[in-house]
Wavefront OBJ file of the C-alpha trace (Angstrom):
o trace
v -99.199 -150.180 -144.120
v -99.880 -148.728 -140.691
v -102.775 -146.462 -140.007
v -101.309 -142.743 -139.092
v -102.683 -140.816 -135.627
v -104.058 -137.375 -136.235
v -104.231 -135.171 -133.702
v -107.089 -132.505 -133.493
v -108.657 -129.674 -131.484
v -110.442 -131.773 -129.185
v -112.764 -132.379 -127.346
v -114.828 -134.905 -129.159
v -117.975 -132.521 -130.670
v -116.050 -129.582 -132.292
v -115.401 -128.845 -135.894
v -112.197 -129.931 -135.894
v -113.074 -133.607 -134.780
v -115.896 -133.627 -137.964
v -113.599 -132.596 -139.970
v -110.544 -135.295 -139.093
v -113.764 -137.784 -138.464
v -114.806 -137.292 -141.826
v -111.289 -137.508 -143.407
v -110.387 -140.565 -141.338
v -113.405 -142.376 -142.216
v -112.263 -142.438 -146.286
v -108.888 -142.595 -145.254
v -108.053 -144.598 -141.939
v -106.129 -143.589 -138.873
v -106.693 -143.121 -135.212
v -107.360 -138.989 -133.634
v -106.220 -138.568 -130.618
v -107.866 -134.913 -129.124
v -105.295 -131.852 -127.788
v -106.893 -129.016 -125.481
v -105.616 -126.451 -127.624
v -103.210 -125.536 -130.936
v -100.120 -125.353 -128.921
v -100.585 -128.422 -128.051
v -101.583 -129.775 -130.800
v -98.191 -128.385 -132.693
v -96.183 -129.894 -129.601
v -97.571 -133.229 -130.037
v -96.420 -133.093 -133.886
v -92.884 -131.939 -132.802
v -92.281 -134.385 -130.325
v -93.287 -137.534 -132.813
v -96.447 -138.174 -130.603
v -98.921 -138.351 -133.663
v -97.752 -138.203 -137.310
v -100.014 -135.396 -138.278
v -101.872 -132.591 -137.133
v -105.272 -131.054 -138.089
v -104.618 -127.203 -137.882
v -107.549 -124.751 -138.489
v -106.134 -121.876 -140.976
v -109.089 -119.849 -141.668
v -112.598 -119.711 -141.526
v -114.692 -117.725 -144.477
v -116.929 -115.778 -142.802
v -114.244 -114.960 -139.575
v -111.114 -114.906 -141.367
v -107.710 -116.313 -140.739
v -106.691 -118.208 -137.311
v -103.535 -115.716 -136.227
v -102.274 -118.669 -133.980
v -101.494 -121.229 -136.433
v -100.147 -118.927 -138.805
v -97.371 -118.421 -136.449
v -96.719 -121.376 -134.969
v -95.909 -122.384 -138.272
v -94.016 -119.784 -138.838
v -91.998 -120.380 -135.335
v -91.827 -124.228 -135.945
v -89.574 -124.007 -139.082
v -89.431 -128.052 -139.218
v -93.197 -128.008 -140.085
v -94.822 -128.866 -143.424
v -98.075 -128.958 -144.947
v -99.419 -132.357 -146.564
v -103.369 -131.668 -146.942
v -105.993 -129.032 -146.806
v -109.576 -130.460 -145.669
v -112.565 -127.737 -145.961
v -115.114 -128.269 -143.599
v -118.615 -126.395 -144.623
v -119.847 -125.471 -141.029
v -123.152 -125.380 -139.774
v -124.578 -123.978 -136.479
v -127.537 -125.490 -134.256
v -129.030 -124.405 -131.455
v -129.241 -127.360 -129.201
v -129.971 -127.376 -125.324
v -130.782 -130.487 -123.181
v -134.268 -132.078 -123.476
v -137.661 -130.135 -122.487
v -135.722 -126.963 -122.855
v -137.551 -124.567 -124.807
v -135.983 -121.402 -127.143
v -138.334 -118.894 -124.413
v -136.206 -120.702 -121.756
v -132.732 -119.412 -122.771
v -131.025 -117.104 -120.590
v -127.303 -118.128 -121.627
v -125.874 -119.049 -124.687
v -122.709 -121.337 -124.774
v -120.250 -121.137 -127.458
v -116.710 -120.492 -129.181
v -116.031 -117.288 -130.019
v -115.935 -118.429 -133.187
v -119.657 -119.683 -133.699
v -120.961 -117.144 -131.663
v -119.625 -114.449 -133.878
v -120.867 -116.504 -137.244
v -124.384 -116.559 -135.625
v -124.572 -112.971 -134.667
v -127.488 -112.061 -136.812
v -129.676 -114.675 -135.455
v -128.718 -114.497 -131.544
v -129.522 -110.408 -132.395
v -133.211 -111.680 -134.044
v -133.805 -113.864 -131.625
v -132.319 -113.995 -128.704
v -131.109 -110.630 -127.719
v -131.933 -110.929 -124.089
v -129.232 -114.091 -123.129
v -126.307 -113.748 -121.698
v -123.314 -114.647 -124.067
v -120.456 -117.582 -122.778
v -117.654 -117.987 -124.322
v -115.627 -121.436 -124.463
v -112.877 -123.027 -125.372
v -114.404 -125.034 -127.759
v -118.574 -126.027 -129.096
v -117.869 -129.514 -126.920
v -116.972 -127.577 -123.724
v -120.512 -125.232 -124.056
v -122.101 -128.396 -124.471
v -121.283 -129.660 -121.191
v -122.448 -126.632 -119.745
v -125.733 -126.285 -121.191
v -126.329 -129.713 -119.855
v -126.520 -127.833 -116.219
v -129.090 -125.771 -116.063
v -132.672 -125.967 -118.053
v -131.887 -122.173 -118.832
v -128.635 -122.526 -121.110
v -128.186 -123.559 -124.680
v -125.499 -124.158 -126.918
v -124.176 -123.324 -130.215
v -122.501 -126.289 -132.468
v -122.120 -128.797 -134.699
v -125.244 -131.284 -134.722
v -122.721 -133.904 -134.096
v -123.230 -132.543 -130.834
v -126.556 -133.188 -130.414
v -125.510 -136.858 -130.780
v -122.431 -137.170 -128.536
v -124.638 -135.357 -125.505
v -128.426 -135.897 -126.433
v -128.891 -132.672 -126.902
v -132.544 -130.965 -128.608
v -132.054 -128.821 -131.623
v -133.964 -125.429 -131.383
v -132.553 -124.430 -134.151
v -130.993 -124.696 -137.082
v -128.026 -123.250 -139.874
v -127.829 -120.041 -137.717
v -125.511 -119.017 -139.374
v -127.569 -117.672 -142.093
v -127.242 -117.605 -146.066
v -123.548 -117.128 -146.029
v -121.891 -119.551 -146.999
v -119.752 -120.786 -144.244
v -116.333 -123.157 -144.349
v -113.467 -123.701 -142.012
v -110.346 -124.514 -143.907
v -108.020 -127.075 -141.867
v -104.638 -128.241 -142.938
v -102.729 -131.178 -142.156
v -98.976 -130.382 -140.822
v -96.079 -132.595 -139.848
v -92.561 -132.714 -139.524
v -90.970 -132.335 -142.807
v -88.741 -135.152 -142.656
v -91.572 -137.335 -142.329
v -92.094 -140.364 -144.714
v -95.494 -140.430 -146.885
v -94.895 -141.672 -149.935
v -96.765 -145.155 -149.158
v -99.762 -142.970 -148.315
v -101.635 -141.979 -151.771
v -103.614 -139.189 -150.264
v -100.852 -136.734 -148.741
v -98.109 -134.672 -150.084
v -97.117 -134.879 -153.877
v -98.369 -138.474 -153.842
v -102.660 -137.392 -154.004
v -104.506 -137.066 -157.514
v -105.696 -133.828 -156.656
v -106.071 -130.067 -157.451
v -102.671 -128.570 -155.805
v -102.489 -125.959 -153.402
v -98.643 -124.495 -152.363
v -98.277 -122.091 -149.841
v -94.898 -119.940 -148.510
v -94.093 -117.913 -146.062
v -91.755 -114.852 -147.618
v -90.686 -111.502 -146.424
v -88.640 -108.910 -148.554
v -85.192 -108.091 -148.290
v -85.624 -104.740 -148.532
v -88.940 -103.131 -147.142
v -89.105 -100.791 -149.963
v -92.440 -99.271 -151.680
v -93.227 -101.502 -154.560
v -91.361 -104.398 -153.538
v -94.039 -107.047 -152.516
v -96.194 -105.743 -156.146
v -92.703 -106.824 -157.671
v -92.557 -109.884 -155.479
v -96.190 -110.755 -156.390
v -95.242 -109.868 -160.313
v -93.146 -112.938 -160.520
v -96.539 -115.182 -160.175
v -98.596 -113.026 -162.499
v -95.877 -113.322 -164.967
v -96.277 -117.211 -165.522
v -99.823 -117.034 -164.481
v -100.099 -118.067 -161.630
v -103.232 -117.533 -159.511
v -102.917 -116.719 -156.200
v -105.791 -117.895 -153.165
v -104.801 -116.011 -150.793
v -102.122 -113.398 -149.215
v -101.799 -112.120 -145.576
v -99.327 -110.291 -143.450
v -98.195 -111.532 -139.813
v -95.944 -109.641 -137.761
v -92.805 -110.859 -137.113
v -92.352 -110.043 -133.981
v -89.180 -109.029 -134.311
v -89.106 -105.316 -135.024
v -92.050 -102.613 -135.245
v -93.127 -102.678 -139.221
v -91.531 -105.992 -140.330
v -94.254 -108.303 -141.749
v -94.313 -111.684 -143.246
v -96.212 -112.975 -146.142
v -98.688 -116.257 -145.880
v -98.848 -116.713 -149.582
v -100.835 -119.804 -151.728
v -100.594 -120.348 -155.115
v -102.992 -122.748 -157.189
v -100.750 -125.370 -158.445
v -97.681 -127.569 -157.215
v -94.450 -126.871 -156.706
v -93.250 -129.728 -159.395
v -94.699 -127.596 -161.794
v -91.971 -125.565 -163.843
v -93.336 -122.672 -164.300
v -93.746 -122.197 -160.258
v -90.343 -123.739 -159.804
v -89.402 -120.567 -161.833
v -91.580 -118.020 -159.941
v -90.797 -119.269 -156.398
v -86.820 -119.377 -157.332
v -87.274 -115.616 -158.770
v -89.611 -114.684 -154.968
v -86.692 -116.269 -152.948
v -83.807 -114.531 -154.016
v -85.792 -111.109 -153.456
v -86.473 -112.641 -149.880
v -85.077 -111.392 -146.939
v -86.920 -114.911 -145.544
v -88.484 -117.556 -147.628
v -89.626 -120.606 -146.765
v -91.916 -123.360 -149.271
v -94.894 -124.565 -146.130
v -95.498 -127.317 -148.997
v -97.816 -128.494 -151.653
v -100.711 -130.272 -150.806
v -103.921 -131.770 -152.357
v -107.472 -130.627 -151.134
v -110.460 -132.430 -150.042
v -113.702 -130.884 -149.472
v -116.154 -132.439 -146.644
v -119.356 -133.561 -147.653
l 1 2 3 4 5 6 7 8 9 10 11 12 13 14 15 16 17 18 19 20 21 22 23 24 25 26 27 28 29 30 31 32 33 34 35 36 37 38 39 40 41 42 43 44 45 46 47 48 49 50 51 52 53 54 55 56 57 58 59 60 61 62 63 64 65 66 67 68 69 70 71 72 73 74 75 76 77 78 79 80 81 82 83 84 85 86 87 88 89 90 91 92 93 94 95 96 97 98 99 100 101 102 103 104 105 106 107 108 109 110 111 112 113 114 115 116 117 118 119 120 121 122 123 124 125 126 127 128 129 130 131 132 133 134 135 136 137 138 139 140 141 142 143 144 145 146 147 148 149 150 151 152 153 154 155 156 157 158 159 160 161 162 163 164 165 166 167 168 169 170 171 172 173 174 175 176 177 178 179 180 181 182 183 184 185 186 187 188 189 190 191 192 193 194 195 196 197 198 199 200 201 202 203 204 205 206 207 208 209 210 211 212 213 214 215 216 217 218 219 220 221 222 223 224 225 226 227 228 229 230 231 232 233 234 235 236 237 238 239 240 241 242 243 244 245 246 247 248 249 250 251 252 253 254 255 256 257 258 259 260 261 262 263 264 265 266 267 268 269 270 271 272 273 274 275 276 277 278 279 280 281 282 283 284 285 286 287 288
């Protein structure tokens, strides 16, 4: 049984690397790290890794657009996991560097706008960065004895960095939700933690869009689950690019698509679909 590759959003010291670190490390495989989520869903369709770790949505920032729709654009994608990663910031900067010190703050958008309330307490005065990812500000604030950086603590490890501060973030509580995609026609069934295979709570998810874009079609649409009780996570609407006012649906459903009574419902949502297409059913796993 061969160990799988994973790639990530690299480089080693984001979120994204704790998270397939974590999942690896109960699991096996090898992560390989990808400069960005194109790149990470190119990697996946050209066979280079057998999975990818996608971040879908964060709950304090809301959904990343991105991967939405390069799974909607990569039709030959499907989910096989959902890892939630609680997230917590640090301030770190390199050693002797004090919190009076700070001039500029380096960060991802991302963490900078989950630690808002504390950079507005307490350090008002610096100069925001922003980054392509938490590793990248690290790297920086390593420069200069005026810059600091906000991340995981696993970055404090990877570039002996000081933490100033910590779980900036606040009293919110604060989770990334990743997902594992691959090519559909990909064989799992000798893994017991992916896919249909996992003992696990169930997640599916679809991507719809009416037929007709009438009023009261998606509440009819969205009937069809409430009818065989069937809770629903989550539901957002993409663009599709195609035409001024035509959205898609990002719909998940608790339970798995083996189930009957969401056989039923999903059959009954397709034929009133204009577009329909099952992203998968997945187990989830929640970081420690």
């Amino acid at each position: 049984m061969k160990n799988l590759d994973y790639a990530y959003l690299g480089p080693p010291g984001t979120f994204s690397e704790q998270a397939i670190s974590a999942y690896c490390s109960k699991y096996g495989g090898k992560t390989h790290a990808c400069d960005s989520i194109r790149d990470i869903v190119e990697t996946i369709v050209k066979d280079e890794v057998d999975l990818g770790l996608l971040p879908l949505e964060n709950s304090l920032e809301g959904s990343v657009n991105l991967s939405l729709d390069l799974l909607y654009k990569h039709s030959e994608l499907k989910l096989y996991r959902e890892i939630v990663l609680p997230i917590a910031h640090y301030l770190l900067a390199a050693p002797g560097v004090k919190k009076e010190d700070i001039k500029k703050i380096y960060s991802h958008p991302q963490a900078i706008a989950q630690s808002g309330d504390y950079i507005n307490r307490h350090l008002s005065e610096a100069k925001i960065v922003y980054t392509d990812s938490t590793a990248a500000a690290a790297a920086e604030a390593l420069k200069h004895d005026d810059r600091a950086v906000i991340g995981s603590i696993r970055l404090a490890d990877i570039y002996q960095l000081d933490v100033l501060a910590e779980n900036l973030q606040g009293d919110l509580p604060n989770a990334t939700r990743f997902v594992l995609a691959a090519k559909a026609d990909k064989d799992f069934s000798d893994k017991n933690h992916l896919g249909n295979n996992a003992e696990s709570q169930f997640k599916t998810s679809i991507i719809c869009a009416p037929e007709v874009n009438r009023a009261g079609v998606l509440h009819e649409m969205l009937g069809e689950f409430a009818k065989k009780e069937i809770d629903l996570s989550r539901i957002e609407s993409r663009p599709t690019r195609q035409r001024l006012g035509e959205y898609l649906f990002y719909i998940d459903l608790m339970g798995s698509s083996e189930d009957p009574d969401l056989i039923e419902a999903l059959n009954e949502v397709e034929a009133m679909s204009g577009y329909f297409r099952l992203l998968g059913s997945y187990p989830k796993t929640v970081i420690k």
